[in-house]
N, C-alpha and C positions, 0 to 999 in steps of 0.2 A: 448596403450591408450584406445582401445576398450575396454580391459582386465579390468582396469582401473573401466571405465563407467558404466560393470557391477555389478561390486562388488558395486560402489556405490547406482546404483537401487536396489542392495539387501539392502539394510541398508535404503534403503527409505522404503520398503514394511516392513521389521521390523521395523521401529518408526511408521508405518500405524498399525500394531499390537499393538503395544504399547497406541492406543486408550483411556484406561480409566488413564493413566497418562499423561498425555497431556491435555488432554480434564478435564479434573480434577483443577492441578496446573493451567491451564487458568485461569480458574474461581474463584479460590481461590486467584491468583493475584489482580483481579479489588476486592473482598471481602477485602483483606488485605490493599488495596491501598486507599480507602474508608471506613476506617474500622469505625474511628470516625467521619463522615460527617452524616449529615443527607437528605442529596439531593445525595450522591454517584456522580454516572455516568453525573447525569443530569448537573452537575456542568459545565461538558463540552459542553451539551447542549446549556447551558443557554451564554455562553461564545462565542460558535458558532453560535447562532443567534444575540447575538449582536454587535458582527464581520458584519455580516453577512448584518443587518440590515442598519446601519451605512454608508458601505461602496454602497451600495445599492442606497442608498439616495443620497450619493457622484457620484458617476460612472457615475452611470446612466442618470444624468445630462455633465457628461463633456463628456461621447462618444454620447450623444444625442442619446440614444435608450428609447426605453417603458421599464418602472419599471418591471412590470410583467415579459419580456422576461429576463429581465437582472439577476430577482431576482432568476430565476430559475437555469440560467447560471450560476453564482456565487455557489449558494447553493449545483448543483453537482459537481462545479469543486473546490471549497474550502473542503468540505463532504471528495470528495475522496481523495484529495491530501492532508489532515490530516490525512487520514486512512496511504495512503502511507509512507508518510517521515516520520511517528513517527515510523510504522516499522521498516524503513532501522534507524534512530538514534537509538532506542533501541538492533537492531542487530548489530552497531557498537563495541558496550562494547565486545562482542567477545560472549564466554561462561565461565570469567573470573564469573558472579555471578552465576553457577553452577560450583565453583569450588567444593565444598565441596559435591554435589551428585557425581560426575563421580567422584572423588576420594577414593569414596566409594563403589562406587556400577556402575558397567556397564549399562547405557544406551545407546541407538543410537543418537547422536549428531542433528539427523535430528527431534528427539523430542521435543527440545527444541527450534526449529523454529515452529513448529506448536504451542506451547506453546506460544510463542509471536504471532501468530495469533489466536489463541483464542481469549485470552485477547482483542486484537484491533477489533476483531471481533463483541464484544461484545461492546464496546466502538461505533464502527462502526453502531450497528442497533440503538442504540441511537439518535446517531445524524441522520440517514436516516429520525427521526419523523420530521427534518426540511425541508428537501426535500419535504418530504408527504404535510406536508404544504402549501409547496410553490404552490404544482402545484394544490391543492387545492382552493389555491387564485388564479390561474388561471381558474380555472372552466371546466378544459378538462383536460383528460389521455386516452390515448390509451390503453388499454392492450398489445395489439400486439408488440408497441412499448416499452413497458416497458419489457415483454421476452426479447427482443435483448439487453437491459438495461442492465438485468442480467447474459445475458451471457456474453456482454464486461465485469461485474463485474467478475464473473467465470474465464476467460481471464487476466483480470488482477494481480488475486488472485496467478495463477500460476507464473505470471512473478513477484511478489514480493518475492513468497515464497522462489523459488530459487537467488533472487536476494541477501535476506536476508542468505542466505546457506555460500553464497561467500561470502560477506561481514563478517558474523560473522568468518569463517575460517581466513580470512585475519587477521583480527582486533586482533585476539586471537596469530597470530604469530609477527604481527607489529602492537605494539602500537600507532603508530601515523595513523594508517588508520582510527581509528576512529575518531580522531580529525578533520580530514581533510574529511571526512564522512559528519560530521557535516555541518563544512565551507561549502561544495559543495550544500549541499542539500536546505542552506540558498539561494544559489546564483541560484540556479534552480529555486526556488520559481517565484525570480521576473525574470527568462526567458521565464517562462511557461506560457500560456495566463489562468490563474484562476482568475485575477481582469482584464486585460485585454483582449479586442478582437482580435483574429489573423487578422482581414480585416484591422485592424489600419495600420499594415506595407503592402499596395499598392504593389503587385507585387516583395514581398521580404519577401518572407513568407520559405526559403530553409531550415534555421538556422532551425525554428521551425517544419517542418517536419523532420528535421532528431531528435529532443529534441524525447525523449524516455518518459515523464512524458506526453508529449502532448496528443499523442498518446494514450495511456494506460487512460489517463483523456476522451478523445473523444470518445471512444468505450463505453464508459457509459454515460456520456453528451449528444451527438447527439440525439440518440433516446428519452430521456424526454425532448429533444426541439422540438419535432415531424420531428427528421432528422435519415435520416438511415444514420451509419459511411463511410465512403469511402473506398474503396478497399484497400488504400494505409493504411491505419490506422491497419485498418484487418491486411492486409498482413504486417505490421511492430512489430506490438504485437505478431503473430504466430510465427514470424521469431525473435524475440526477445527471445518468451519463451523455444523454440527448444532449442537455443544458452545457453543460461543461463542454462537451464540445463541438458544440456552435460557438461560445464565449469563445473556445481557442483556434477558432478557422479563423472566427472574424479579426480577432487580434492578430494573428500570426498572417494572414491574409494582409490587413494597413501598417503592421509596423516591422516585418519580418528585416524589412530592408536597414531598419532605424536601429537594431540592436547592436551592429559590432561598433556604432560609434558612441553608444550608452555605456557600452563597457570599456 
């Protein structure tokens, strides 16, 4: 298995080589994807603040908190968990839409996940201008707390990347993981506290410590509500990212060879 996990790290530092092709096609994705729009990116912008807005107005009256805290709440835990799930759905499709480069020409499999974060990446500082916003209309930012912001974002980063690793491997051998990829990730939405408050469920908060989107959402939340994350948050995101990827050394290490004839 060790054996395994190595060879997979090798094949991660060469798709890290692989740098200006990755980082390239990212960008040339949201280019292509927005090719005839004239607002591009912002579309989603526009779309996520008045999400954003809306529900705001809504909530914030029926859990009885201050607009300002709530708008802020909302706006990083919607932010991120649009950054999130549209990865893992986009990693679903497998690497069935690069069939036609690995049939041609060898790359490292793990390029094409950095690929799909570019892309979201980029998607992603867009929308951050609504955060900006928000805590703007609150009239206070910490700096200090905003580092720890960035590194629960840095944290996270890793726990999708390889989250998306597995996922696309799966999805490219069983068809149906993707579909059910989907399904799942709709039904996490409404488990995750991103419209609602975790204090609403009174001393029955277990389900939602052990939710892995919670977590991964709090390590970035807490701190632009001027809260430092909890240990337990911390220690479930590290121990999440460890796990993920060793799972994706070792598969991508026994089957890296077996996937352009899966697809």
């Amino acid at each position: 298995m060790f054996k395994f996990a190595a060879k997979g790290l090798s094949l991660l530092v060469l798709s890290l080589s692989n740098f200006h092709y990755w980082s390239w096609t990212g960008y040339l994705d949201i280019v292509s994807r927005y090719a005839r729009t004239k607002l591009g990116p912002w579309w989603g912008v526009i779309n996520a603040s008045i999400f954003i807005f809306l529900i705001t107005m809504l909530w914030s009256s029926i859990l009885n908190v201050q607009i300002v805290d709530y708008l802020i709440y909302l706006s990083v835990g919607y932010i991120v968990w649009l950054w999130i799930s549209t990865q893992i759905i986009e990693s679903s499709q497998g690497y069935v839409p690069y069939l036609n480069i690995v049939k041609q020409t060898y790359i490292p499999f793990y390029s094409f996940i950095f690929r799909i974060s570019v892309r979201n990446f980029i998607v992603l500082l867009h929308n951050f201008l609504i955060i900006i916003f928000a805590l703007i209309y609150k009239g206070h930012f910490d700096f200090y707390f905003g580092l720890i912001s960035f590194f629960g974002l840095c944290l996270v980063f890793l726990n999708i990347f390889f989250l998306m690793t597995i996922v696309s491997l799966l999805s490219s051998r069983f068809s149906d993981v993707g579909a059910a990829t989907g399904t799942f990730v709709q039904l996490a939405f409404f488990f995750t506290p991103v419209i609602w408050l975790k204090e609403a469920f009174k001393g029955k908060t277990f389900f939602i410590e052990l939710n892995p989107f919670y977590n991964w959402i709090e390590i970035v939340r807490s701190p632009l509500l001027g809260e430092v994350p909890t240990l337990y948050s911390y220690s479930f995101a590290t121990f999440s990212f460890i796990f993920l990827m060793f799972i994706s050394f070792v598969l991508y290490g026994k089957y890296e060879k077996r996937i352009v004839f899966w697809i």
